[in-house]
N, C-alpha and C positions, 0 to 999 in steps of 0.2 A: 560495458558489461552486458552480460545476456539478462535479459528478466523473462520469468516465466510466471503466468498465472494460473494459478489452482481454481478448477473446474467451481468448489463452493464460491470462492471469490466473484468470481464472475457472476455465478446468479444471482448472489445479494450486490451487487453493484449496480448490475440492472433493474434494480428495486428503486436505487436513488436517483434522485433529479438531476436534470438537465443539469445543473450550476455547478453541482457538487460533483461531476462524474468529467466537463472540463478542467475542472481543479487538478481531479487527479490524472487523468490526460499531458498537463503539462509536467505533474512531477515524474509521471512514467518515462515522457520522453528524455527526462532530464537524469532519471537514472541510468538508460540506454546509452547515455553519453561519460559518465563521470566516470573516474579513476578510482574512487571511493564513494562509502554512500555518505558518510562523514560530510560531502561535500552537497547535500540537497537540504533545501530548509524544511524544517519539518520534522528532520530523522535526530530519532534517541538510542543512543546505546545504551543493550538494556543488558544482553550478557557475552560468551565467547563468540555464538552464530549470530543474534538476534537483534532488531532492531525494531524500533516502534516509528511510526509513522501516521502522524497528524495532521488531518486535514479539518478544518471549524473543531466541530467536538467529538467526530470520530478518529477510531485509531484503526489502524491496520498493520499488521505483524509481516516482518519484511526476515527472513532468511537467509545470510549470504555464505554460500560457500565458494571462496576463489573468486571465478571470475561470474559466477552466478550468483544469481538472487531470486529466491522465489516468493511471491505476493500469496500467501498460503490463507487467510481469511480477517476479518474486521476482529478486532478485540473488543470494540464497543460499535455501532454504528446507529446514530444520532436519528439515524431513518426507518428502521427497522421497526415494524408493526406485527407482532405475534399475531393480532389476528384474522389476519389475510391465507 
């Protein structure tokens, strides 16, 4: 599958730590490879496009159309400090 990352995504992801940001490193790669998202641990079907995707206590909203998926922003993220 193609994954593509949404410009917000990335700069709150560079926000989080080292551990957390290997985490999702392996599930991206693991998306790149799978037939379905169905098939990554972690991912919820939430509606006809959408999918949620949980890494510790954040989540991240996964997009798929066809053979694409787009990583469009965190729904919650566990790291995120408003006042920085």
């Amino acid at each position: 599958m193609v994954v593509v990352l949404e410009k917000l995504f990335i700069v709150q992801f560079q926000q989080c730590p080292l551990d957390f940001q290997k985490k999702f490193r392996k599930v991206y790669q693991q998306l790149k490879i799978v037939d379905s998202v169905n098939e990554v641990k972690g991912t919820t079907f939430v509606n006809k496009k959408f999918y949620k995707l949980i890494i510790d206590n954040s989540r991240i909203a996964l997009k798929v159309e066809g053979e694409k998926i787009t990583i469009g922003l965190f729904l919650f993220n566990e790291f995120h400090n408003p006042e920085r």
